[in-house]
C-alpha positions, 0 to 999 in steps of 0.5 A, a space after each residue: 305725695 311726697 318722696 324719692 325716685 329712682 329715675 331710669 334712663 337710657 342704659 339702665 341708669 338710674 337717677 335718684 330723687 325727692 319729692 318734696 310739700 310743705 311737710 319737707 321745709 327742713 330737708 336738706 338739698 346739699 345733703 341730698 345732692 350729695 348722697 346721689 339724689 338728682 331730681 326733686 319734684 315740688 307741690 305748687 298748689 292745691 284746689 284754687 286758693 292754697 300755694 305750698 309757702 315753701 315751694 319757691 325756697 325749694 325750688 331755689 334749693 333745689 336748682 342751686 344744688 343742680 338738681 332737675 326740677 318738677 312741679 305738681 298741683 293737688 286736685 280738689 272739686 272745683 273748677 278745673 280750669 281755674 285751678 290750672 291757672 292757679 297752678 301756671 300763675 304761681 310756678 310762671 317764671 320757673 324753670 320745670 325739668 319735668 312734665 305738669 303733674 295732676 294729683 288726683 286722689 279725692 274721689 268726688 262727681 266728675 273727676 276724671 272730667 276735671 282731670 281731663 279739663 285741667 290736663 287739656 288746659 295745660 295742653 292749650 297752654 303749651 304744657 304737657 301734662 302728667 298724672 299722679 293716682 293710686 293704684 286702685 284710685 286710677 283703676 277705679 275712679 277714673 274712666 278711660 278719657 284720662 288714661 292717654 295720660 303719661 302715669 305715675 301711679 302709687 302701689 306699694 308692694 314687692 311687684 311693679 303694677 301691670 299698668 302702663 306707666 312711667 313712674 311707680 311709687 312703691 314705697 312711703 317710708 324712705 327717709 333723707 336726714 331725718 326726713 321721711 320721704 316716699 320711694 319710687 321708680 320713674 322712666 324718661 317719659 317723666 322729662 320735657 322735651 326742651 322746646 326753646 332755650 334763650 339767653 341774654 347778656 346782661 349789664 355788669 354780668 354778660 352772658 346768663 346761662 340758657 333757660 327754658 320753657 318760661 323761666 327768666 332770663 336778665 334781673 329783676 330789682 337789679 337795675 340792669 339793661 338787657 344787651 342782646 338776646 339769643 334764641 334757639 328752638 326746635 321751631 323756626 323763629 325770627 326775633 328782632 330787637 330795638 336798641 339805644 341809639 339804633 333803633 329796630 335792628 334786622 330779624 335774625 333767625 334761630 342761635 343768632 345773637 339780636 341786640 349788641 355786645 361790648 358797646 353799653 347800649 340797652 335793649 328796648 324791644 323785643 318782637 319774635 315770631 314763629 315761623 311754624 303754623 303748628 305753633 304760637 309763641 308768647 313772650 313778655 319782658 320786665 321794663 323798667 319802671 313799668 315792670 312785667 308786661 302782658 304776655 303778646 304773642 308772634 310778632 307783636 312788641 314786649 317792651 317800650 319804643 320811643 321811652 328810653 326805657 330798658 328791657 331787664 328780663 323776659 320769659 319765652 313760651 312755644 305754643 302748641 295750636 
């Protein structure tokens, strides 16, 4: 699974991109940037122990040179739910384009039950879910408790299968400088809605540019105070934060700015809270001289107070109920 896609998009555009494990460590993103291609898709993980060695470089690679980005895990027989939270615990703090892919191909004893388990895992994590299989593999292997899933099936041939589905990779020998790569076609039912975006003024930076969906926002290893965060969501929410020398600060709701600007003072604190019963949101934050907090959820406080210790970044997720 490894390859090139042509993404269609409103008005019969199409968007070029490659599929990238740990076969492509020698592919080359400016290049493929510049001959048109857009998206690239990257192997996370497989089964519960491997991680692709490469796929953070990619993943660097890849956002450097502007491309959108996605993620998929390589289905193995063992517990699906563990090997979901292998494949969250290693792409968490990344920034995914693209919905969570399921590559299912290895026929064994109930598969479509960890596929499903795995895909409502993600779910229950606030990730939506996509999955990967062949033709025959899909029409074959797996029953019906999986086929409300958004597909991206593989059928190599002249003629797009008569299935449903969102993407269809029909070829294996593309090739990008060298590299062999598959060809595909994929539809906008590939794509995340964003769900929140955030963004933090940074010491010595200022204003960082807005992630969503997890990714972090501020410096790690840097030794930079958070000033001021702002967060807009489709979900209302209300966010204060506790700053040198002020203390808690009002709530503020959806765009507005918690925390200052222009006056050197650190964020200390943050609390958010959803303000919709249909949704939870976690968040944690970097402090210094701790490091990364444990995720807490709606309302409860990430970082420190009464420390005079600085929140240096934070990773933001909606939760669907």
């Amino acid at each position: 699974m490894s390859g090139t896609y042509y993404i269609k998009v409103r008005g019969g555009v199409n968007l070029k991109g490659i599929d990238v494990s740990s076969f492509q460590t020698n592919l080359d993103f400016v290049q493929a940037k510049a001959s048109g291609y857009v998206v690239a898709f990257i192997k996370a993980t497989e089964g519960l122990n491997y991680t692709n060695p490469a796929f953070k470089d990619q993943y660097n690679k890849a956002k450097a040179n502007g491309f959108k980005v996605g993620f998929y895990h390589f289905l193995k027989d063992t517990n699906p739910v563990d090997e979901a939270k292998h494949f969250l615990s290693a792409i968490s703090g990344l920034q995914s384009d693209c919905k969570y892919v399921i590559d299912a191909e290895t026929n064994f004893n109930g598969v479509s039950l960890h596929v499903r388990q795995f895909a409502d895992y993600l779910i229950s994590q606030g990730k939506e879910p996509m999955l990967y299989s062949g033709l025959y593999f899909y029409n074959n292997s797996l029953d019906n408790t999986v086929k409300d899933l958004p597909l991206w099936v593989a059928a190599y041939g002249q003629t797009r299968p008569a299935v449903n589905s969102v993407g269809w990779q029909y070829s294996e020998s593309g090739n990008i400088g060298g590299v062999t790569v598959d060809l595909d076609e994929f539809e906008n039912g590939i794509f995340l809605p964003i769900n929140i975006s955030y963004k933090v003024h940074v010491q010595n930076i200022g204003w960082q540019a807005p992630v969503s969906n997890g990714a972090i926002a501020g410096t790690v290893g840097k030794s930079l105070r958070m000033e001021a965060i702002v967060i807009d969501s489709k979900v209302l929410l209300t966010y204060k934060a506790h700053v040198q020398n002020i203390g808690w600060q009002a709530p503020v709701s959806n765009g507005a700015i918690a925390g200052t600007v222009g006056k050197s003072l650190r964020m200390e604190a943050i609390t958010i809270q959803s303000n919709d019963p249909a949704y939870s949101i976690r968040y944690k934050a970097h402090v210094q001289n701790i490091g990364w907090s444990d995720w807490v959820y709606d309302g409860a406080v990430a970082g420190t107070v009464g420390k005079s210790l600085r929140l240096e970044a934070v990773q933001i997720e909606l939760i669907k109920k």
